[in-house]
C-alpha positions as CSV (number, residue, x, y, z in Angstrom):
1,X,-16.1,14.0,-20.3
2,X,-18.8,14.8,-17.9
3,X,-18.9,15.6,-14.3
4,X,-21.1,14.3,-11.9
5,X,-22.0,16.1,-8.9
6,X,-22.2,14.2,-6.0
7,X,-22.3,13.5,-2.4
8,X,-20.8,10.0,-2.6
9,X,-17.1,10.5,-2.3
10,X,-17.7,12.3,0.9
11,X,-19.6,9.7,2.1
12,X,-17.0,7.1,1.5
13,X,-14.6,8.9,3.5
14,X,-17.2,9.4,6.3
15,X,-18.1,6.1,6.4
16,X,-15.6,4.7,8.9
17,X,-15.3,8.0,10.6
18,X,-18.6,8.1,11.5
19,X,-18.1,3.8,12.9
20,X,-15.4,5.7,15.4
21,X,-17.4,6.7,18.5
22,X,-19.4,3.4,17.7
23,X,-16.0,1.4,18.4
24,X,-15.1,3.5,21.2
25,X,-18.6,3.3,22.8
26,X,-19.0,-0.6,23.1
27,X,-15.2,-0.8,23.8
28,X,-13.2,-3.8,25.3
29,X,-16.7,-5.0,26.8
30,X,-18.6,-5.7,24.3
31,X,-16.1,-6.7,21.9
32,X,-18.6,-8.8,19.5
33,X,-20.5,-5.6,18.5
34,X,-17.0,-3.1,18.6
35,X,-16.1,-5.6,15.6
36,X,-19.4,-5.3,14.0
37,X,-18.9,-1.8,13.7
38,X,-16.1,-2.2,11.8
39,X,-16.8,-4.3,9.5
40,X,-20.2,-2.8,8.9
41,X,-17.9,0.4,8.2
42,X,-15.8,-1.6,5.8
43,X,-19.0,-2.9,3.4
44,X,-20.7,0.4,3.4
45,X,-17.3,1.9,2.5
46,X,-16.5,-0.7,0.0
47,X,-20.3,-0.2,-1.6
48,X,-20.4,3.1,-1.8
49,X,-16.8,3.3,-4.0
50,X,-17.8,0.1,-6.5
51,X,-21.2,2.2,-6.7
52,X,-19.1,5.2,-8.6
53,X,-17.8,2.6,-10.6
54,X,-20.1,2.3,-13.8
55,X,-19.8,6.3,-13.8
56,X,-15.6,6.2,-14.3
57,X,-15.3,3.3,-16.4
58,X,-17.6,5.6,-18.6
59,X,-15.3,8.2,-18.5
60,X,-17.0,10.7,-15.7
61,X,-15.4,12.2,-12.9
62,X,-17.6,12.8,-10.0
63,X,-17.1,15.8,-7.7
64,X,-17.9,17.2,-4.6
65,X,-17.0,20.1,-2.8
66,X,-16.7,20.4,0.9
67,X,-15.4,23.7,1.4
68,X,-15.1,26.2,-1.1
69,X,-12.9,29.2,-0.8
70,X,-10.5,27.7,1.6
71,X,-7.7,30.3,0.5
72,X,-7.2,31.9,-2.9
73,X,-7.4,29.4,-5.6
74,X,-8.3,26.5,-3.5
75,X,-11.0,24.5,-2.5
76,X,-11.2,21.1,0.0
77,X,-13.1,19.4,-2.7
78,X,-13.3,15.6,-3.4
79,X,-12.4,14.4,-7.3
80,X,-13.5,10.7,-8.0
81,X,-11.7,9.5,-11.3
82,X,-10.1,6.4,-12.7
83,X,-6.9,6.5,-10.7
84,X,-8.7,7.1,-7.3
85,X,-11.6,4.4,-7.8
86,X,-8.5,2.0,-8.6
87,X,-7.3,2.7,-5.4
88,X,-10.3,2.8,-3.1
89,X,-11.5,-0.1,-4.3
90,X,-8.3,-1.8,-3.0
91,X,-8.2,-0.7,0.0
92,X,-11.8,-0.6,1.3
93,X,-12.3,-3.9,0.0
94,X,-9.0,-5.3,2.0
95,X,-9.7,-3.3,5.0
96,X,-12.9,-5.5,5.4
97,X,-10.5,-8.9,5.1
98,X,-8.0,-7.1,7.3
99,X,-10.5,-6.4,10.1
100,X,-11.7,-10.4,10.4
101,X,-7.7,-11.0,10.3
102,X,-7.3,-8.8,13.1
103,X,-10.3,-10.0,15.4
104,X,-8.9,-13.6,15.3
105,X,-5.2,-12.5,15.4
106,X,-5.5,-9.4,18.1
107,X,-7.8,-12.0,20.2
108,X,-5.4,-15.4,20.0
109,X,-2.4,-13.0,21.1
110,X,-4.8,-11.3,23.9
111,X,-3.8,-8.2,23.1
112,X,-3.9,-5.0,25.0
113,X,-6.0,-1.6,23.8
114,X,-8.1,-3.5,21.4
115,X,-10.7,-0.8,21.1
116,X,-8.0,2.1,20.4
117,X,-6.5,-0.2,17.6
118,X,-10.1,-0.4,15.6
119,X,-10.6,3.0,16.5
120,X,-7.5,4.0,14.5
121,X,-7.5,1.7,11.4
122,X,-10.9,3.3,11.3
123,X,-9.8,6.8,11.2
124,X,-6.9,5.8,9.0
125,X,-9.4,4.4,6.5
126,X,-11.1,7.8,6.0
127,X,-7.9,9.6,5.5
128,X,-7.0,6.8,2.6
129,X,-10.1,7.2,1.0
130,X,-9.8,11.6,1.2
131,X,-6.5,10.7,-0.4
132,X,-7.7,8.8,-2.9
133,X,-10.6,10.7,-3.7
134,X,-8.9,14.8,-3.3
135,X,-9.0,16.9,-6.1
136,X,-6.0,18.9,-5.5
137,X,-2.9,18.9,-3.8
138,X,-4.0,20.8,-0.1
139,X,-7.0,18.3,-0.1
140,X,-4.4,15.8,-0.8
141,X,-1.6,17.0,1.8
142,X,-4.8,17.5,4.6
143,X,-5.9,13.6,4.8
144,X,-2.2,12.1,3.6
145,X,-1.2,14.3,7.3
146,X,-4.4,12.8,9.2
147,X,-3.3,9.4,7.9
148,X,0.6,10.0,9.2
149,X,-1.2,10.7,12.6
150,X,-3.8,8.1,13.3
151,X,-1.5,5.4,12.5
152,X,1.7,6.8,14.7
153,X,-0.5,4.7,17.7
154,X,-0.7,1.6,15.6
155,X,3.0,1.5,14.9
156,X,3.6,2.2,19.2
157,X,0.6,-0.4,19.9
158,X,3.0,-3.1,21.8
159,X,4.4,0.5,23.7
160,X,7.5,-2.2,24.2
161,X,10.8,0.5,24.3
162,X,11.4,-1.0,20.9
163,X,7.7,-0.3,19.9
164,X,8.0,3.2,20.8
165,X,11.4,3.7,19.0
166,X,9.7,2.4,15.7
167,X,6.9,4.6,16.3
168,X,9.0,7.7,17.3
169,X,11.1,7.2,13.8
170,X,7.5,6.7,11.6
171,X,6.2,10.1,13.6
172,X,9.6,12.0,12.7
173,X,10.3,10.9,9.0
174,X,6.7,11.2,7.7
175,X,6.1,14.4,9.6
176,X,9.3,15.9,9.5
177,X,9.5,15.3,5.5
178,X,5.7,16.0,4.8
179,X,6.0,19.7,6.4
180,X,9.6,20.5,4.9
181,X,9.9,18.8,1.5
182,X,6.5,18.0,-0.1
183,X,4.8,21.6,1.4
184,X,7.9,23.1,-0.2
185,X,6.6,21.5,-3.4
186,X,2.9,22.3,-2.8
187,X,4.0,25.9,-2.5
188,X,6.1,25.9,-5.1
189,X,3.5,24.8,-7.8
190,X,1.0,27.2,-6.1
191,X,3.1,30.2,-6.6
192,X,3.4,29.2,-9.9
193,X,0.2,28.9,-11.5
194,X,-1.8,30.1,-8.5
195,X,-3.7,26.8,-8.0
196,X,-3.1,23.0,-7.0
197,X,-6.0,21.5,-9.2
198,X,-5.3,18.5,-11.0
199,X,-5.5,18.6,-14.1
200,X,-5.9,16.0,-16.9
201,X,-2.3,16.0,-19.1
202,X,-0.9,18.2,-15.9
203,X,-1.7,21.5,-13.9
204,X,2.3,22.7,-14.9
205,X,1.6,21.2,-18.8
206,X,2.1,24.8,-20.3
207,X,4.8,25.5,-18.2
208,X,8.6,26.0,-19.4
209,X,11.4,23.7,-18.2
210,X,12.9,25.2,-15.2
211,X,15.6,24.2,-12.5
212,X,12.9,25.4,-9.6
213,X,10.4,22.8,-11.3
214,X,13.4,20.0,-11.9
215,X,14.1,20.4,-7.9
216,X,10.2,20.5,-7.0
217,X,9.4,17.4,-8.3
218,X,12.5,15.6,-6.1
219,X,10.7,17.5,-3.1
220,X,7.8,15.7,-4.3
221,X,9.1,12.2,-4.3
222,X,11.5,12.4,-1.6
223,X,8.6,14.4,0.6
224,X,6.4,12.0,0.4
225,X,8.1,9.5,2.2
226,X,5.2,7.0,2.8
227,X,6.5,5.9,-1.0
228,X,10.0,4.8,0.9
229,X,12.4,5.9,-1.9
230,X,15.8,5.2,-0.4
231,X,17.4,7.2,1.2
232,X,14.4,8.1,2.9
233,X,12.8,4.6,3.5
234,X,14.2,3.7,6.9
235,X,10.9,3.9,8.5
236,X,9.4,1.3,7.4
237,X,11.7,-1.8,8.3
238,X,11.9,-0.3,11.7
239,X,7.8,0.0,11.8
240,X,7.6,-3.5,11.9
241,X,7.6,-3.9,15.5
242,X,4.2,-3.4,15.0
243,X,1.1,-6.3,15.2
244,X,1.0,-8.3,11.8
245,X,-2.5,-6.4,11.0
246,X,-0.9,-3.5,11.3
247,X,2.0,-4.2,8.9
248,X,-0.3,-5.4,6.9
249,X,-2.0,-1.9,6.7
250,X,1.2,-0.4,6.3
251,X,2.3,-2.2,3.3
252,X,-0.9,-3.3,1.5
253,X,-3.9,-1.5,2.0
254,X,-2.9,2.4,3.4
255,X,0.2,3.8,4.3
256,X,2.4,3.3,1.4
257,X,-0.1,2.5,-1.4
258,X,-1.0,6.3,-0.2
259,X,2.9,7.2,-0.7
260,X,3.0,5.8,-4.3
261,X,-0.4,7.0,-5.5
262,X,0.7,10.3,-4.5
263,X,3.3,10.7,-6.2
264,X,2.1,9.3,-9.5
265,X,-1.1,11.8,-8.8
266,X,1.9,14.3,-8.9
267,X,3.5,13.2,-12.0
268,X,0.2,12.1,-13.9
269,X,-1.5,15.0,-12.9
270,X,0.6,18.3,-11.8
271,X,3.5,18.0,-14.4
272,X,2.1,15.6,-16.7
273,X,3.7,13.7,-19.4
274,X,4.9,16.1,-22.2
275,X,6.4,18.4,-19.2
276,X,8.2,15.8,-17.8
277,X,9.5,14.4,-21.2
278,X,10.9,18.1,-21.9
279,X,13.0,18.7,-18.5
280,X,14.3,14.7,-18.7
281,X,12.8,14.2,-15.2
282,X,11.4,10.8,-16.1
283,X,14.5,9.3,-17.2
284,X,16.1,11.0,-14.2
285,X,13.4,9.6,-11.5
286,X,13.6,5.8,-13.0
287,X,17.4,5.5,-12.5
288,X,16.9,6.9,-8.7
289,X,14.5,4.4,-7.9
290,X,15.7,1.8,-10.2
291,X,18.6,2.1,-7.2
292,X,15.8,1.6,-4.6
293,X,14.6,-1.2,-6.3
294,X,17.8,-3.3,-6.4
295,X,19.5,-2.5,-2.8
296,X,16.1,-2.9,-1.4
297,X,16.4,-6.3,-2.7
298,X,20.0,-7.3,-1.9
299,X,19.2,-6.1,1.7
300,X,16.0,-7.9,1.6
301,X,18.1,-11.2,1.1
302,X,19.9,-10.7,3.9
303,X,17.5,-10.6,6.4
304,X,16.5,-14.1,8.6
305,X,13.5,-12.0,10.1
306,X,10.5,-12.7,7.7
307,X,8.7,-9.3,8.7
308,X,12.2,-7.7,7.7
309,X,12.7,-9.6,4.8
310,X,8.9,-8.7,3.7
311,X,9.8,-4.7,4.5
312,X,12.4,-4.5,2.3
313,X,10.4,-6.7,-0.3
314,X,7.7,-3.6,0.4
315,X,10.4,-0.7,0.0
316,X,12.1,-2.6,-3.8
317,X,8.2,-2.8,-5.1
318,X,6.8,0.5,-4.4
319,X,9.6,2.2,-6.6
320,X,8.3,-0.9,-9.3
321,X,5.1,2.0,-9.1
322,X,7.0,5.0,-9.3
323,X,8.8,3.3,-12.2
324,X,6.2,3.0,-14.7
325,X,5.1,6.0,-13.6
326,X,8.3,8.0,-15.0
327,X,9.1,5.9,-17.6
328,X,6.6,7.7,-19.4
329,X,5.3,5.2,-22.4
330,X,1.9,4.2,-22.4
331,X,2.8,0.6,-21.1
332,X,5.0,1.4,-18.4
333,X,2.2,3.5,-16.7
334,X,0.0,1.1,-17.5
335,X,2.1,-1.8,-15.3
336,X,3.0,1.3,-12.7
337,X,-0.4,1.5,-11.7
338,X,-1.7,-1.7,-11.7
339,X,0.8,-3.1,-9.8
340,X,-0.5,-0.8,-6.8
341,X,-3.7,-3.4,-6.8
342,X,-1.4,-6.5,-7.5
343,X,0.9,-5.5,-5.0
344,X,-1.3,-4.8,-2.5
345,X,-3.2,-8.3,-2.4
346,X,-0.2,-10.0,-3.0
347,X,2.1,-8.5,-0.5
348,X,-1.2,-8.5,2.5
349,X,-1.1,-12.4,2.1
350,X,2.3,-12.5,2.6
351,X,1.9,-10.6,5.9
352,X,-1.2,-12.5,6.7
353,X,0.8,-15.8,6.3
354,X,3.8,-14.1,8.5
355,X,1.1,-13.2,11.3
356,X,-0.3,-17.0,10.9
357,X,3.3,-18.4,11.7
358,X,3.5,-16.1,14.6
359,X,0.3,-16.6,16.2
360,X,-0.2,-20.7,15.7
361,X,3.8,-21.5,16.0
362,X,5.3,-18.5,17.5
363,X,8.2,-18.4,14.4
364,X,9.4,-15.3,13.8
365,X,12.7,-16.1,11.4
366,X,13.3,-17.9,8.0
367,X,15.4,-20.1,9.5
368,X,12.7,-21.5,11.5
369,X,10.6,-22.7,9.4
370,X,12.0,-25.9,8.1
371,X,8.9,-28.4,7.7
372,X,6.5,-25.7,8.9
373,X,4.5,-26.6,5.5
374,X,3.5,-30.2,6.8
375,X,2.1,-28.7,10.2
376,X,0.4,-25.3,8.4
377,X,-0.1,-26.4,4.3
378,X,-3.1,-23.7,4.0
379,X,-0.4,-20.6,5.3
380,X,2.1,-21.9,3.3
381,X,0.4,-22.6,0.0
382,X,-0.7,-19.4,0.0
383,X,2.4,-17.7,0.9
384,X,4.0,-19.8,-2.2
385,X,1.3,-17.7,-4.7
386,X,2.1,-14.6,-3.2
387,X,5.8,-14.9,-3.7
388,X,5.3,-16.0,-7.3
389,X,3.2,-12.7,-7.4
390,X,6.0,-10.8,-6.1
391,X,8.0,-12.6,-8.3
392,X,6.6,-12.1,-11.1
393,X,4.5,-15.7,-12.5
394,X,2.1,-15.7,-14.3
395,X,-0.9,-16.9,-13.7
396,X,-0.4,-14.6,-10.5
397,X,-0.8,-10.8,-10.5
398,X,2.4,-9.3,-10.3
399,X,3.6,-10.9,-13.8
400,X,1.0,-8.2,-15.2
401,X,2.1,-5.8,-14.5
402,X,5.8,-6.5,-14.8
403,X,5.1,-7.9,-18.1
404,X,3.8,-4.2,-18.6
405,X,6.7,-2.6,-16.9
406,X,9.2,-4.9,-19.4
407,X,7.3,-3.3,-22.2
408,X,7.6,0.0,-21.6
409,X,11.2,-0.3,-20.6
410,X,11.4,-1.0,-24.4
411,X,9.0,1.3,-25.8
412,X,11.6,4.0,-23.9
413,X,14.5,2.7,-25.5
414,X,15.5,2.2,-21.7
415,X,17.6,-1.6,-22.0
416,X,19.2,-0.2,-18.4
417,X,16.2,0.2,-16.4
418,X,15.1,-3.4,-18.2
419,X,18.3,-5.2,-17.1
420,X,17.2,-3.8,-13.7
421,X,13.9,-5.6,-13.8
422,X,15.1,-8.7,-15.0
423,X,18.4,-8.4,-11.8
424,X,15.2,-7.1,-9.3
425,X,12.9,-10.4,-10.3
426,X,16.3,-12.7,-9.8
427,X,16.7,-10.9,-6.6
428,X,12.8,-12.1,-5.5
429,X,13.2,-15.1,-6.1
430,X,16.3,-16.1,-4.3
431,X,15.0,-14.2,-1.1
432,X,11.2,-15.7,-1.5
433,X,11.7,-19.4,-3.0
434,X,14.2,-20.7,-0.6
435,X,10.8,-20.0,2.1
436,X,8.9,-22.5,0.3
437,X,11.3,-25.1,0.0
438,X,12.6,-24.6,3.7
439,X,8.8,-25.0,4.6
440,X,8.1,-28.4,2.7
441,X,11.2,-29.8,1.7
442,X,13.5,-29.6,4.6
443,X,12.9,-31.7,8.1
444,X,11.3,-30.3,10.6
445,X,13.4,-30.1,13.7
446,X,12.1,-31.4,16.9
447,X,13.3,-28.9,19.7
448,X,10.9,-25.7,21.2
449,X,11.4,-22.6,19.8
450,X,13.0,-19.7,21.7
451,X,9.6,-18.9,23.7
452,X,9.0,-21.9,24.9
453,X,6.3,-23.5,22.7
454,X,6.5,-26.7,20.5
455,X,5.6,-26.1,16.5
456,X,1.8,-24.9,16.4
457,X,-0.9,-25.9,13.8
458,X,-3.6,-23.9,12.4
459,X,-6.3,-26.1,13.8
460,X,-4.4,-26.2,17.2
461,X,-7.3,-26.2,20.1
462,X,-5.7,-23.7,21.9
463,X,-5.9,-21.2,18.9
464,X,-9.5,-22.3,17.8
465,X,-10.1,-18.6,16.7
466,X,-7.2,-18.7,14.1
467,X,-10.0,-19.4,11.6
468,X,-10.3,-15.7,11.0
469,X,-6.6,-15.9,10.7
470,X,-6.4,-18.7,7.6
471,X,-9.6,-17.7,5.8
472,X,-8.4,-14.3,5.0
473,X,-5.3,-15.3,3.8
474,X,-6.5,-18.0,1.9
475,X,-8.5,-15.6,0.3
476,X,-6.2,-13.1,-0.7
477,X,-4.0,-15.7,-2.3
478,X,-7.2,-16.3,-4.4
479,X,-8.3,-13.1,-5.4
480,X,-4.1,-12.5,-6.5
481,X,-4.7,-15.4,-8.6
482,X,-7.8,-14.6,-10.3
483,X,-6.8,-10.5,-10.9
484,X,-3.7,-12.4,-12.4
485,X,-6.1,-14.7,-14.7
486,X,-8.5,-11.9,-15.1
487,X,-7.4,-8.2,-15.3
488,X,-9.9,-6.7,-17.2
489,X,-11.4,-4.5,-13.9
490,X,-7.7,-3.2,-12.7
491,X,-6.6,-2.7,-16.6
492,X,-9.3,-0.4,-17.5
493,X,-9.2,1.4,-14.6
494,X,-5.0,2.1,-15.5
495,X,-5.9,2.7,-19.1
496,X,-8.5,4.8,-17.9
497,X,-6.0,6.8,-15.8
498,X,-3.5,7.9,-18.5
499,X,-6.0,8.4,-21.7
């Protein structure tokens, strides 16, 4: 395997730090051109990652080094492989659809501090790509605590009391946890071997079975809370008071995606399969968030609020990750990390279709929505394929990689942790398909809702703009079709990561 030295996974995380001042510059007066910026940012990002891509499906790494001797043993140095192009390509490819979302769903609601919001999803861009792109655990820990921090404003941005709560909660659990629990773990492995590198087959490989490394690796998973393995996943329901874009961010194309491919960089790469085999930490890890799978999903069935009900749809599938992840067999990591593309295009147009009913009809709540579909068919059809994604259907993406998940549940001999994939898929449908068939198959009733306004439309005249709003999610629904029908891109990329 050879490496490739380069500049080029600097560059894409300087790409939309560099589009900051821009934003900030042209501001809430010349909004036209603020946006332009951002986008711009999004397609040069976006280039610059598929550019690397020939290179890793080759089998290269590319490297770059930003600062060498940082402290003994460690450099801030930037590590391109299979995992991390899987990633970036995700994200900077939906932060472009996520930035025409937000223009036509930030400008219909009129909303305040325009310029600070593209100013952060900027910034949080570049710390997604340093994590997705560090090649080591202090590189990794340096942009995961940047990304914590530009999006603390995002979560506030409504600064309603109840905004500020959410965003006080998000500050405190990812902060407080990041510098107790997961440094605790980064020190731990440090003192150990005296470096943080990953490595391929994992830096702690050669390493005996020890109860210090057994209660490292929970500091791991719990510490990195942006993965929202219960009981540390509180969070994220309550940073939902947040604009739809932003949620969408949280759950699709940064925040957690960034929790989850941390902590499979952890076991893929710093303990590594044989280790993890030997101190029975796999089997361990999938029965704690085989837990977080199910109650995620009994609470998500509970909840009239679709934003809520989407949260806790958010919190059951990230563990889905983590749980191919530590099943260790060759198909279960497979399904774990493909199902942090399928997720992520699945679960934005669910949130894109949640922001639609909110900014054409002002419906916030399941029970809502009865004959919604007649008045909105393009936001509803699509949020029908994302819930069979989420479900697990084929054509769409998420049977993939549950089909992958199943299979290593029985390569490990595991028929418990298969029983709770089979219970989990039951659970999505009852709290998804009932959604649909409210939307198209039950009467519409005929009174105002709660604010006032009479059901909306997506081609209402006094939402004209809500074009940017349908077209994205129309689009995502798509793309989760087609990387459903054809996988090839996202499957070599996972089989790339665990050769």
């Amino acid at each position: 395997m050879e490496t490739i030295l380069s500049i080029r996974p600097f560059l894409a995380v300087l790409a939309s730090l560099l589009a900051v001042p821009l934003i900030v510059k042209t501001g809430e007066e010349k909004p036209n051109l603020r946006e332009f910026w951002s986008v711009l940012a999004g397609i040069v990002k976006f280039s610059i990652v598929v550019s690397m891509a020939p290179a890793i499906l080759s089998g290269h790494t590319i490297e770059y080094t930003l600062v060498e001797g940082f402290y003994k043993g460690i450099d801030i140095k930037f590590r391109v492989d299979a995992f991390g192009l899987l990633f970036a390509t995700v994200s900077s490819f939906l932060w472009i659809v996520t930035t025409f979302y937000s223009i036509g769903y930030m400008r219909a609601g009129k909303e305040h501090s325009q310029t600070r919001y593209f100013a952060c999803f900027a910034i949080s861009l570049s710390a997604t790509m340093g994590v997705a792109f560090s090649a080591n655990l202090v590189t990794l820990f340096l942009f995961y605590e940047i990304l914590s921090l530009a999006t603390v404003p995002l979560v506030g941005h409504k600064e309603t009391e109840e905004a500020l709560e959410g965003a006080k909660k998000y500050f405190l659990y990812l902060l407080g946890l990041s510098k107790t629990l997961l440094l605790s773990g980064i020190i731990i492995v440090y003192m150990t071997v005296g470096t943080t590198d990953f490595q391929a087959g994992g830096l702690l490989r050669h390493q005996t079975g020890s109860a210090l490394l057994f209660a490292s690796f929970f500091l791991f998973l719990f510490g990195f809370a942006k993965g929202a393995v219960m009981p540390f996943h509180n969070w994220l329901p309550s940073a939902m008071v947040a604009p739809t874009p932003v949620s969408a961010l949280l759950h699709a194309v940064a925040v957690v995606k960034v929790g989850v491919f941390s902590i499979l960089r952890v076991v893929f790469h710093i303990y590594g399969v044989d280790l993890m085999t030997r101190m029975n930490l796999g089997i361990t890890a999938a029965y704690v968030v085989s837990f977080t799978i199910i109650m995620a999903s009994v609470i998500a069935l509970t909840k009239d609020n679709l934003k809520a009900r989407l949260a806790y749809s958010t919190v059951s599938q990230l563990s889905y990750v983590i749980l191919g992840a530590v099943l260790l067999t060759p198909s279960s990591m497979v399904g774990g990390v493909m199902h942090i593309a399928n997720h992520a295009f699945s679960k934005i147009t669910l949130f894109f279709c949640a922001g639609s009913l909110y900014a054409c009809a002002h419906k916030t709540e399941v029970s809502q929505l009865s004959g919604i579909g007649k008045k909105m068919p393009w936001t509803m059809a699509a949020f029908f394929i994302g819930s069979l994604s989420m479900i697990g259907v084929p054509p769409a993406a998420g049977f993939t990689s549950k089909w992958f998940l199943a299979l290593g549940s029985i390569e490990a001999h595991a028929v418990p942790i298969l029983m709770v994939l089979v219970m989990s898929t039951l659970l999505n449908a009852a709290y998804f398909l009932p959604i649909t068939y409210k939307a198209f198959f039950e009467k519409e009733a005929h009174s105002a809702d709660a604010h006032g306004h009479g059901h909306g439309h997506e081609h209402h005249e006094e939402v004209r703009e809500l074009k940017f709003v349908v077209v994205p999610l129309v689009l995502t629904a798509v793309i989760s079709l087609l990387i459903g029908i054809f996988p090839d891109y996202f499957l070599a990329l996972a089989k790339e990561v665990i050769r």
